[in-house]
N, C-alpha and C positions, 0 to 999 in steps of 0.2 A: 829267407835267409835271416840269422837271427844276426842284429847288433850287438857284436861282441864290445862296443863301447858302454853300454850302456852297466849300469851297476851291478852288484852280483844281485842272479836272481831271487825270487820268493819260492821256494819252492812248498809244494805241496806232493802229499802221496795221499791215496784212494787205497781204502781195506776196504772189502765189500763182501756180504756174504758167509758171513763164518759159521753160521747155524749151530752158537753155542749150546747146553744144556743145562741142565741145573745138577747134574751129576760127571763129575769130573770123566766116567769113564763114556758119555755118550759118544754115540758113532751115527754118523750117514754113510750109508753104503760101505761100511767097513773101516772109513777112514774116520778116526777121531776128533772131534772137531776142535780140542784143545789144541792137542800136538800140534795139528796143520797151522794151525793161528800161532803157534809157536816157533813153527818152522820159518814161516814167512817174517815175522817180528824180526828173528835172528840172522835172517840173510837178507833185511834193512839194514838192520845194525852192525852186518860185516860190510857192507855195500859205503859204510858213512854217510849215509842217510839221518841226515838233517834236517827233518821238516820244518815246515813257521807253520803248517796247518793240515791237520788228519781228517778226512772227509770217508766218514763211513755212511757208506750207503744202502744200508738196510739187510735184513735180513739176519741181523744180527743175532736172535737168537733164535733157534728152532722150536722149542716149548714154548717161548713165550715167558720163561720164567726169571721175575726177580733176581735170581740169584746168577744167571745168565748174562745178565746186563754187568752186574756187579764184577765179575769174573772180565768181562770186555775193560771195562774202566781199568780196573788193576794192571791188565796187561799194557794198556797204554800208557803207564806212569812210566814207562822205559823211555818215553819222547820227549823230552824240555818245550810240549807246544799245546798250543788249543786244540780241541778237535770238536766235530760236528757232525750231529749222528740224525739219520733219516729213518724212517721204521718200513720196513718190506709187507709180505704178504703173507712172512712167516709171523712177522713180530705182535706184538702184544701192544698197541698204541699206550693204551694207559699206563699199564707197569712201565715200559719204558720213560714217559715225561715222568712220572714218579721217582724214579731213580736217578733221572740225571737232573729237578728242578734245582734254580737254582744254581747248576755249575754253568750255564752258558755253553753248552753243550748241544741246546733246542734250540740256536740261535738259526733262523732261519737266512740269514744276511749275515755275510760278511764282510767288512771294505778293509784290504789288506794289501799291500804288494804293489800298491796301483792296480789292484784288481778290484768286481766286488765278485760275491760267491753268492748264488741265489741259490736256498736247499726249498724243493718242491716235496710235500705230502703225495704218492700217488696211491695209498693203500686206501684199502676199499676191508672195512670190518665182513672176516667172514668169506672172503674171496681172492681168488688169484691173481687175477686183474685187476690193472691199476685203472684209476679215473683222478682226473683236476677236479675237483670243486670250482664252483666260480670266485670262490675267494681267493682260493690258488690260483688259478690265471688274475685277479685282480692285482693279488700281490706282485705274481711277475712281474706285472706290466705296471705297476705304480717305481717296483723299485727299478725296472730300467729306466722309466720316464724321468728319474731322480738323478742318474747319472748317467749322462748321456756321453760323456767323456770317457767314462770308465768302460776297457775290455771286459766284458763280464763267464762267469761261466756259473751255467745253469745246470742243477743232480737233481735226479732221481731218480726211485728206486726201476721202475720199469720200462722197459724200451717202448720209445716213440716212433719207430720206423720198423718194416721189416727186418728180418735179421738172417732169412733164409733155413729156418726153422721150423717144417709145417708144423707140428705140436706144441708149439710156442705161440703161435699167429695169434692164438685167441687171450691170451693171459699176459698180452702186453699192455700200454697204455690204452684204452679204450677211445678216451675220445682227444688223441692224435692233434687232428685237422684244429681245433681247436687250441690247443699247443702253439702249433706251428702260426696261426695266424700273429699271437704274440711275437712270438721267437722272428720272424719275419719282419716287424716293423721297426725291429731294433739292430741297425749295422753293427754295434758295438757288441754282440754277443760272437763271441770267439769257438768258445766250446759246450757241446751240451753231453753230460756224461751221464751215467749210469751205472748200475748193476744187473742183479735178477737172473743174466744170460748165462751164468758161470764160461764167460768162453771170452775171450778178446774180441775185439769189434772195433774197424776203425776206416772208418768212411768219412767222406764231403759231401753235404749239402749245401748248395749253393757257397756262403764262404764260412758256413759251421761247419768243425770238426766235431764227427760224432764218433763217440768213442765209449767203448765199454772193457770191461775189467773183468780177468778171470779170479774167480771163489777164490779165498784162502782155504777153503775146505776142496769140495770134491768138483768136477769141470763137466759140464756137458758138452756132446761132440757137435763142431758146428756141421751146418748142413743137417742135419737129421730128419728123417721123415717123424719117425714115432723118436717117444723118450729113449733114449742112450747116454752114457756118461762114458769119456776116456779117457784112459790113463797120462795124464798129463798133469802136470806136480802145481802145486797149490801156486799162488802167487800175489801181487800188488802193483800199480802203478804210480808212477812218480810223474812230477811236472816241474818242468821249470820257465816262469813265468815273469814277463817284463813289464817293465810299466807301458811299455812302446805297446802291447797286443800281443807280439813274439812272444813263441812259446814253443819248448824241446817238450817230448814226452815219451815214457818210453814202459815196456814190461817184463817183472823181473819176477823167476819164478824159482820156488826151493824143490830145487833139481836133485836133491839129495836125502829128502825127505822121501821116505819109507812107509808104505801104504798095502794092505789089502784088496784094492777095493772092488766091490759086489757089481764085478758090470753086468749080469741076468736082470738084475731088479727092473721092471715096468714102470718106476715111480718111488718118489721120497718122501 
C-alpha cells in the first residue's frame, strides 16, 4: 500500500528499444521506428507525463549509427528532465559514449528521489547476449554497499530471469547467477528493470520487482516457441516512486498508432 502522506512522488518513465536509423524513413517489420517513438512521446505528453528522469534502456539504435543517437536526444528535448541511456545488443557502444560525452547522459548512478538508480552495461561487442563484467558486478555491489538506506532500482539492457520464451533463453543475460548473488545481498534493491524482451514482464522475486517494458517500436509475442512479433501498439513505462521504497508503476501504450507490421519475418 502506498503512503499517500508522503510528498508528491519522483517519478520516472522507461523508453526502451526504439531501433532508430540514420535515415528518417527506416522501418522494422514494417513499422517505422521514428513514427512509433513519436507516437509513444505524444501519448506521454497527452497522458501529463512529468518525469524528473528518462531511463532509456538500450537498443537505441538499430544501425548503430551517429546520427541515430542524435535523432533520440532531439526527441527528448520535449521533457524539462535528465535522462540516461544504456547500449543494447543492437547499439554501437562507442558512437553512442561519443554522442552523449559529456551531457551526463553515461551516468551510470543516479541518487534522486530518495532513490538511487544503478544503469548496468550487459552488451557483449558482436553478440546478442548480455554478460556483467566483473567490473559491472563490482560497481553494483560498491554502489549499494554506499547506500544502504537508499531503495534502489537496478536497468539493464537484457533479462536476468526466464521470461517464458524458448527463442529468447539463450540471448539473455548470460551469467545471471552471478547477478543475482549481488542483487541478493542487498534488501534495499526494490526493482530490477529492463528491456530487450519487447513485451511487458512483471514478476516477484523474492521482494524484487522484476519488470520489463514493451518496444516503442515493434513487440514480440510473449510465450513464443520460435521468433514471432504481434500486433500490439508501441508503448512506455512510468513509475512513481517514494522515498519510503513505495512505488506505483504502470504501462501505457499508443493504441492509435497505425502500423503495417511484417509478422512472416523469422528475425530482425
Amino acid at each position: 500500500m502506498i503512503n499517500t502522506e508522503q510528498t508528491s512522488p519522483f517519478r520516472v518513465m522507461q523508453l526502451t528499444d526504439p531501433h532508430l536509423m540514420a535515415e528518417p524513413s527506416g522501418e522494422l517489420l514494417g513499422v517505422n521506428a521514428r513514427d512509433s517513438l513519436d507516437a509513444v512521446i505524444a501519448l506521454a505528453l497527452r497522458n501529463l507525463v512529468a518525469p524528473d528522469l528518462i531511463l532509456a534502456t538500450g537498443d537505441l539504435a538499430q544501425d548503430g549509427s551517429e546520427q541515430a543517437y542524435r535523432v533520440f536526444a532531439d526527441k527528448l528535448q520535449v521533457f524539462d528532465c535528465p535522462s540516461v541511456w544504456l547500449p543494447g545488443n543492437h547499439d554501437h557502444v562507442q558512437v553512442l559514449q561519443q554522442v552523449i560525452a559529456g551531457t551526463g547522459q553515461g551516468r551510470r548512478q543516479v541518487i534522486a528521489g530518495g532513490w538511487q538508480f544503478i544503469q548496468l552495461d550487459t552488451s557483449v561487442p558482436g553478440k546478442v547476449h548480455g554478460e556483467l563484467l566483473a567490473e559491472e558486478l563490482e560497481f553494483l555491489n560498491a554502489s549499494l554497499v554506499a547506500h544502504p538506506a537508499l531503495p534502489a532500482m537496478v536497468t539493464l539492457h537484457h533479462h536476468p530471469v526466464d521470461i517464458g520464451c524458448d527463442w529468447m533463453a539463450d540471448i539473455g543475460l548470460r551469467n545471471r547467477e552471478a547477478f543475482w548473488q549481488v542483487i541478493d545481498r542487498f534488501p534495499q534493491v526494490k526493482i530490477v528493470l529492463w528491456g530487450h524482451i519487447h513485451q511487458e514482464f512483471d514478476e516477484m522475486r523474492h521482494n524484487v520487482r522484476l519488470l520489463a517494458t514493451p518496444s516503442t517500436c515493434i513487440q514480440f509475442e510473449s510465450g513464443s516457441r520460435d521468433f514471432s512479433v504481434e500486433e500490439k501498439a508501441p508503448g512506455y513505462r512510468w513509475f512513481d516512486l517514494y522515498p519510503s521504497g513505495d512505488f506505483e508503476t504502470g504501462v501505457c501504450r499508443a493504441v492509435e498508432f497505425e502500423y503495417d507490421l511484417d509478422s512472416s519475418s523469422a528475425g530482425y
